[in-house]
C-alpha positions as a Markdown table, in Angstrom:
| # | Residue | x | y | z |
|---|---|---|---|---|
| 1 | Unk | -24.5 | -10.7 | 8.0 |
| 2 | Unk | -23.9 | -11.6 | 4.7 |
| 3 | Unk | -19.9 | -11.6 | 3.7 |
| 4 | Unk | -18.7 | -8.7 | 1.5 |
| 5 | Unk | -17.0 | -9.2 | -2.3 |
| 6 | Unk | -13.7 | -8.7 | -3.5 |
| 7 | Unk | -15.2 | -5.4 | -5.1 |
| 8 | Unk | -16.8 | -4.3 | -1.8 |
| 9 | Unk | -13.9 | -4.6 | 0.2 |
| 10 | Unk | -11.6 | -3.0 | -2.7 |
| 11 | Unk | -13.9 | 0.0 | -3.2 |
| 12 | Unk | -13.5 | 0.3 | 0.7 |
| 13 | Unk | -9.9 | -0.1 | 1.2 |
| 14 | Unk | -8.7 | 2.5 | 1.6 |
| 15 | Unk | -11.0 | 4.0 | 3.8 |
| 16 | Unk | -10.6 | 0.9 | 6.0 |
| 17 | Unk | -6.6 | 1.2 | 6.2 |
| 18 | Unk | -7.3 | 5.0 | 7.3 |
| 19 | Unk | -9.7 | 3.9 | 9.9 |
| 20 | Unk | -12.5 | 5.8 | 8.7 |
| 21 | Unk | -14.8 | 3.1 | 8.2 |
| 22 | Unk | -17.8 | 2.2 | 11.1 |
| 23 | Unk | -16.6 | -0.8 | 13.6 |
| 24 | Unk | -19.5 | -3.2 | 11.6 |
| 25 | Unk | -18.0 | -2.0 | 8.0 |
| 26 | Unk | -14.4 | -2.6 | 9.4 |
| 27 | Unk | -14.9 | -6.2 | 10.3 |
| 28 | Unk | -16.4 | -7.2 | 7.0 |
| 29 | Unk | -13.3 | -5.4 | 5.4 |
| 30 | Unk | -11.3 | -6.9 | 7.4 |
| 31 | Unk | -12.3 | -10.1 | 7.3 |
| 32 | Unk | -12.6 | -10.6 | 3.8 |
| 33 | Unk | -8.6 | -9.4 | 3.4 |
| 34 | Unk | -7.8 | -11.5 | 5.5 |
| 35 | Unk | -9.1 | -14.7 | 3.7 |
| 36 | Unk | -9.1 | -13.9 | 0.0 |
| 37 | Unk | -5.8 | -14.9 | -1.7 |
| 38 | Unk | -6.9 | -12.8 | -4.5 |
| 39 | Unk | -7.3 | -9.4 | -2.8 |
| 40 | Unk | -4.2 | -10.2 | -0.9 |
| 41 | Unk | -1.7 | -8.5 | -3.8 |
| 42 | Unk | -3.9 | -5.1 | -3.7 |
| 43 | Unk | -4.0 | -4.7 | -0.4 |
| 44 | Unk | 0.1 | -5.3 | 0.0 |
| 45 | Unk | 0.3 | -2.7 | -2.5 |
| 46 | Unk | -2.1 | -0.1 | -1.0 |
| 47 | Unk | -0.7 | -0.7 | 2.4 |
| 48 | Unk | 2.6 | -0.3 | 1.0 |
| 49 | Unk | 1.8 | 3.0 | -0.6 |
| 50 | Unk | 0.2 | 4.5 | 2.3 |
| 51 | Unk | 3.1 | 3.5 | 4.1 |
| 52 | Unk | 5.4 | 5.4 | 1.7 |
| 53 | Unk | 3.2 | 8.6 | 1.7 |
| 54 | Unk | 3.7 | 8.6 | 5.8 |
| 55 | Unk | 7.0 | 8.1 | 5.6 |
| 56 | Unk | 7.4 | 10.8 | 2.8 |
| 57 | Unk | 5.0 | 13.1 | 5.0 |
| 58 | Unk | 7.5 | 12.8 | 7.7 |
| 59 | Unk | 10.9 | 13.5 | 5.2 |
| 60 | Unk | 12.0 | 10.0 | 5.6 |
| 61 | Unk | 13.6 | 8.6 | 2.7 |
| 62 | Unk | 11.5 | 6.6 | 0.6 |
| 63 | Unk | 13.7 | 4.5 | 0.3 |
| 64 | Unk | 17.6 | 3.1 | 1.4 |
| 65 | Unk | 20.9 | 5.2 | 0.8 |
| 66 | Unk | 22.7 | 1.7 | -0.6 |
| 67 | Unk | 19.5 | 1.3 | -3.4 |
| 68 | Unk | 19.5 | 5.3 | -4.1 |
| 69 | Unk | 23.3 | 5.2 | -5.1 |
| 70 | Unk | 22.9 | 2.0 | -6.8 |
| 71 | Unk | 19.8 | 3.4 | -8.7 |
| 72 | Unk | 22.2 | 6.3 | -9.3 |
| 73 | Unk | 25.1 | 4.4 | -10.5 |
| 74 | Unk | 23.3 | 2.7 | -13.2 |
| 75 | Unk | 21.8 | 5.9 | -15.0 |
| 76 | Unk | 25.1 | 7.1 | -14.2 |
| 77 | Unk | 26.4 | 4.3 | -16.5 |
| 78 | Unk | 23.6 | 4.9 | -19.4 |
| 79 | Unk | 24.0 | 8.1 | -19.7 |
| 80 | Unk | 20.4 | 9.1 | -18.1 |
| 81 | Unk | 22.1 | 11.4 | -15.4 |
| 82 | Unk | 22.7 | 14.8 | -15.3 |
């Protein structure tokens, strides 16, 4: 079995974090993240984002009360908010 490509296993991320790919196609994906460096920042950022639509799905807050008032205090402070 030849080892899949950065652009393989990107094209095919997201159907491998969803667990929609077959068990062969989710090894290769699986094992090319989890040695390439280079894919490493892609996949952190779909996993996070995938992670954030659950938890949005599920009315969680997307993020912490202390960083939403803080957010909130600085547009507060240039004028932004209503």
């Amino acid at each position: 079995m030849t080892p899949i490509g950065c652009q393989e296993a990107l094209q095919r991320l997201y159907e491998y974090l969803d667990g929609e790919l077959t068990p062969d196609t989710t090894e290769e994906v699986r094992r090319h993240i989890d040695l390439c460096a280079g894919c490493y920042p892609e996949v952190r950022s779909a996993t996070e984002f995938r992670d954030a639509l659950h938890r949005a799905a599920l009315g969680q807050p997307l993020c912490p009360d202390a960083l939403r008032r803080k957010v909130a205090e600085m547009l507060r402070e240039e004028g932004l908010s209503a």
